[in-house]
C-alpha positions as CSV (number, residue, x, y, z in Angstrom):
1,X,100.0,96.6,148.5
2,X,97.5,93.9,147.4
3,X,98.4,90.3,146.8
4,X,98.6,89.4,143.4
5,X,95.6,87.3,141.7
6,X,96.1,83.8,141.2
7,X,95.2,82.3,137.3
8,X,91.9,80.1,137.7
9,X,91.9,77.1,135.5
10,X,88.4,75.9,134.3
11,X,88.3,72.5,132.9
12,X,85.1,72.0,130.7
13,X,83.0,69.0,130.5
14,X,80.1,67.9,128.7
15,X,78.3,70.5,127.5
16,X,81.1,72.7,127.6
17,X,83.8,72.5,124.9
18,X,83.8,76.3,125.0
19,X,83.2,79.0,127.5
20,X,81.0,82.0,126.6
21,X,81.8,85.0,127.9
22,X,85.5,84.4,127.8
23,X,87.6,87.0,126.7
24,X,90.0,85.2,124.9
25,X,93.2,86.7,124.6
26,X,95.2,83.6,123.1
27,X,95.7,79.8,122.7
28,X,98.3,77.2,123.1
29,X,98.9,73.8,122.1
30,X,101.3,72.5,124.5
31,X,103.1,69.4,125.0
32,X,103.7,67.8,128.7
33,X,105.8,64.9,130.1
34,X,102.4,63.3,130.5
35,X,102.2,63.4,126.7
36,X,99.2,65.5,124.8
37,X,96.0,67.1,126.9
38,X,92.6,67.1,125.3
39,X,92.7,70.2,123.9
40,X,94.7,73.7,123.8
41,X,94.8,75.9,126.4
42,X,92.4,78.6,125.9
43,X,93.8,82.0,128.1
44,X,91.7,84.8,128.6
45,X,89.5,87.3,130.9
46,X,86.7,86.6,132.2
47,X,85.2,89.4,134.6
48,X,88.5,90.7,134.9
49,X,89.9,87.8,136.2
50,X,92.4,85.9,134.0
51,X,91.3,82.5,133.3
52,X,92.4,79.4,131.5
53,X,90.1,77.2,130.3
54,X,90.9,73.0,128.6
55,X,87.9,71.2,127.3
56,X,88.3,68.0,128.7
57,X,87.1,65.9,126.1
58,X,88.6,67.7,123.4
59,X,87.2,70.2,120.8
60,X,84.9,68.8,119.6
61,X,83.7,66.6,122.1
62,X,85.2,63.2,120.8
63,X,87.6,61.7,124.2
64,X,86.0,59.2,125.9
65,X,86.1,59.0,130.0
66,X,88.2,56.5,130.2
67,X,90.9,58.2,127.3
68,X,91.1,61.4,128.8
69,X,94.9,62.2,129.1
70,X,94.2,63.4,133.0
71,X,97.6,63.9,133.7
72,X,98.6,65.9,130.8
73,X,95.6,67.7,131.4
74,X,97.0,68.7,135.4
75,X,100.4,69.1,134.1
76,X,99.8,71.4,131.5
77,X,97.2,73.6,134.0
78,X,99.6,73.6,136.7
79,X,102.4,74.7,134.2
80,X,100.5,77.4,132.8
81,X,100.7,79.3,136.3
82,X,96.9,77.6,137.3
83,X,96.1,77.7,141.1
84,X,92.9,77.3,141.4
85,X,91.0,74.9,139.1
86,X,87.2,74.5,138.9
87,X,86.4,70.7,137.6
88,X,82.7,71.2,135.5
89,X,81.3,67.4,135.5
90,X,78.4,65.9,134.1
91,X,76.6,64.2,136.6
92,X,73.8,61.5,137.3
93,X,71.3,62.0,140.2
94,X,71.0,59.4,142.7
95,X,69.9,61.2,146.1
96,X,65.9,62.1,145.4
97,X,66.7,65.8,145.8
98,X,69.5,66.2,142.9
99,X,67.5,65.4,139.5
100,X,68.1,66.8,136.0
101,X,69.7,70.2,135.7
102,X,70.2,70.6,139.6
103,X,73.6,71.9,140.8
104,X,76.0,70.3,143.1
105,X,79.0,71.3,144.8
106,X,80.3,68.0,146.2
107,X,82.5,67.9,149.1
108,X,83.3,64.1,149.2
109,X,84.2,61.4,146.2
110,X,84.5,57.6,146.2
111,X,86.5,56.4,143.2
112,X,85.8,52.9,141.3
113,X,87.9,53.9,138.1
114,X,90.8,51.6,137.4
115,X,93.5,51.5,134.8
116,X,94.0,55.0,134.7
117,X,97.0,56.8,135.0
118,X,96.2,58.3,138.3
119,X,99.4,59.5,139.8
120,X,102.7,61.5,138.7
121,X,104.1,59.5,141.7
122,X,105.8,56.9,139.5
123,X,108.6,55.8,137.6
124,X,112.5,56.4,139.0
125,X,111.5,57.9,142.4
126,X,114.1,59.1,145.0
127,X,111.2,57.9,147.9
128,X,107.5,57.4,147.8
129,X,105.1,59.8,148.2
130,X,102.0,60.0,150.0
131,X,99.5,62.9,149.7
132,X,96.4,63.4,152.5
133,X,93.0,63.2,150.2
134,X,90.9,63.2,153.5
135,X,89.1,66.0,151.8
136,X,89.4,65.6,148.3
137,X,88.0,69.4,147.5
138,X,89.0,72.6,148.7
139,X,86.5,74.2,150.9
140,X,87.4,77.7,150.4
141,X,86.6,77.5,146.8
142,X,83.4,75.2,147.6
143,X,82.3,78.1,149.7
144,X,82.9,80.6,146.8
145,X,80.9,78.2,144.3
146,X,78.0,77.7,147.1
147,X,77.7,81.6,147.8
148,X,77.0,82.6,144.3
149,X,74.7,79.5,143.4
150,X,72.4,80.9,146.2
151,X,72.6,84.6,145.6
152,X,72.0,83.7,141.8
153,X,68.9,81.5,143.3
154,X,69.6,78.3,141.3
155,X,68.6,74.9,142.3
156,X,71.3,73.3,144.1
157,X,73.2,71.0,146.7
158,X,76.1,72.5,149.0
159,X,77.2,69.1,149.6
160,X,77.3,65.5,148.2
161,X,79.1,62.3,147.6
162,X,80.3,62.1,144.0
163,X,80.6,58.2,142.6
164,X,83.4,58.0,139.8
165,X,83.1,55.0,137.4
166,X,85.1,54.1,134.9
167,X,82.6,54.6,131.9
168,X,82.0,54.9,128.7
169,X,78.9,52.7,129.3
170,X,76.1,54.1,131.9
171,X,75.8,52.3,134.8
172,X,73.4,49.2,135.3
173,X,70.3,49.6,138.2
174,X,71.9,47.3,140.2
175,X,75.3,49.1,140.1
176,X,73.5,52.5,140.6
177,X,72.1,50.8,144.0
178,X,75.6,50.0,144.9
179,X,76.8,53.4,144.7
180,X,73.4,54.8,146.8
181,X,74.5,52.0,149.7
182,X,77.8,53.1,149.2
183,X,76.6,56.7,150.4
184,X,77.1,58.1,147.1
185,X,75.0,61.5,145.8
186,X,76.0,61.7,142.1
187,X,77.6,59.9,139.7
188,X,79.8,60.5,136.9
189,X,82.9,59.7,135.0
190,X,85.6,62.1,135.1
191,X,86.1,63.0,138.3
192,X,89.0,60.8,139.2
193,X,91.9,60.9,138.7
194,X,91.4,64.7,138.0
195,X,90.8,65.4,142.1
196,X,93.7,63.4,142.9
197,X,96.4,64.9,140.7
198,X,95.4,68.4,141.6
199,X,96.0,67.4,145.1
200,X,99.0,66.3,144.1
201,X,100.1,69.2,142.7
202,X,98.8,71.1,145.3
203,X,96.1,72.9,143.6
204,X,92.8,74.6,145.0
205,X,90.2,72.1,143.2
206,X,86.6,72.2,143.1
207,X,83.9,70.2,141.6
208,X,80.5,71.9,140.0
209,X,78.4,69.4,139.0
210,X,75.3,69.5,136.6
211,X,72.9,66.6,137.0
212,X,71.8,65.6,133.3
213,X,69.8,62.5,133.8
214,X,68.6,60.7,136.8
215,X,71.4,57.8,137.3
216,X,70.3,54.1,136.2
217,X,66.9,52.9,138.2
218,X,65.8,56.1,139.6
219,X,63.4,56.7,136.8
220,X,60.9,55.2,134.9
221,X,62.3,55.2,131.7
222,X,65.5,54.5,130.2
223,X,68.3,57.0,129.9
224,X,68.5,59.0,126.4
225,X,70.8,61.4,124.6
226,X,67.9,63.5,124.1
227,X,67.2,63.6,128.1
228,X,70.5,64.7,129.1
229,X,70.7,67.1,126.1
230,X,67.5,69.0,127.2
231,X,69.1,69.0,130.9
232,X,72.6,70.4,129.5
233,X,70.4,73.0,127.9
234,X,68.4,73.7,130.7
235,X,71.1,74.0,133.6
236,X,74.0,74.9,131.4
237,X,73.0,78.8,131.8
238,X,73.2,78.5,135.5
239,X,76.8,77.0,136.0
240,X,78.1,79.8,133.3
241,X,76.4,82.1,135.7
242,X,78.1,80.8,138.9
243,X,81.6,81.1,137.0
244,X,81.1,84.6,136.2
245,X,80.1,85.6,139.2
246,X,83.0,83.3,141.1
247,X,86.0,83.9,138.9
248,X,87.6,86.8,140.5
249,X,86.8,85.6,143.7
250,X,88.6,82.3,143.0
251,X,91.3,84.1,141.9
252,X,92.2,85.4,145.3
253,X,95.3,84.7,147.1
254,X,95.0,81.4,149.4
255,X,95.3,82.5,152.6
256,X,98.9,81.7,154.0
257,X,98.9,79.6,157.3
258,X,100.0,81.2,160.1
């Protein structure tokens, strides 16, 4: 008998408030202990794999970085039956090879948010808890993502250090410089605590990042809207792609340890 599917949770940033292609079957506003996520859940089929998708910044775009509701977001993904989430970020190039509308799969972070709420490890706790985050993605699903971005032949990066800052503001040069001495790829906003708290919760998380601007310094010109909007436009078709072609394989069973 085959193993049952697992639901694939898809967490939009910006650029994508909405999924195309999605078969949408229904949505739900739900509330969590965590308090309110960005937006309703959004369930559907997508390929034939059943999917549920949260725009992270709400619908319409309107949540800042630093105001996303991360764990009500986790919470409410997890609840929802979620097992597999892919995290679609936003992303400034840094390393020379990843400029605008480039792909990246990252398979390490650094993380320079603070004040977030960045842990449901809190509160009235019987004993503290400790998760590993020596690998803050999961490589099966990294694999997945990297398999179809090269049969699709799209422009990307199997690997990568993502920077997390705490936003809204873009960085300064001299910040950006940091982060490149720091060993960092990318940057972006939103990809802490959202890594962490899947971990937490013991959830197959991935990172697909779009590049939408070259990050502070690494260009000749300043950053503008109208830059990163022609880059969303540009690469946007490409990461829709990769989910199509990856959601029923995420959807497959984790293998069980033996």
């Amino acid at each position: 008998m085959a193993a049952k599917r697992g639901l694939v949770g898809i967490i939009g940033g910006t650029g994508l408030t909405t999924l195309a292609g999605l078969e949408i079957s229904g949505e739900q506003v739900v509330e969590t202990p965590w308090g309110t996520p960005s937006a309703p859940l959004v369930f559907g089929r997508l390929e034939e794999q059943k999917i549920v998708f949260l725009a992270r910044h709400g619908h319409p775009h309107r949540i800042p970085p630093h105001q996303v509701n991360y764990r009500a977001n986790l919470w409410a993904l997890h609840n929802a039956g979620a097992s597999t989430l892919v995290g679609v970020n936003a992303v400034g190039g840094i390393h020379p090879g990843m400029g605008p509308a480039h792909i990246v799969i990252p398979d390490q972070l650094i993380d320079y948010t603070w004040g977030r709420g960045h842990t449901f490890f809190e509160g009235e706790l019987e004993g503290v808890t400790h998760i590993d985050f020596t690998y803050p993605y999961s490589d099966r699903a990294r694999q997945v993502l990297i398999e179809a971005a090269s049969e699709l032949g799209l422009s990307h990066s199997a690997s990568g250090v993502y920077g997390a800052t705490q936003g809204p503001r873009l960085e300064t040069a001299a910040e950006v410089l940091r982060l490149e001495r720091d060993g960092c790829d990318i940057v972006g906003m939103t990809g802490m605590p959202e890594a962490a708290l899947a971990a937490e919760l013991s959830m197959d998380y991935v990172c697909l990042g779009l590049v939408v601007n070259w990050a502070a310094g690494k260009s000749d010109h300043i950053i503008t809207m109208a830059e990163i909007e022609a880059a969303i436009e540009e690469g946007m078709a490409g990461i829709l792609s990769i989910l199509e072609q990856t959601a029923s394989r995420l959807g497959h069973p984790r293998p069980q340890a033996v």
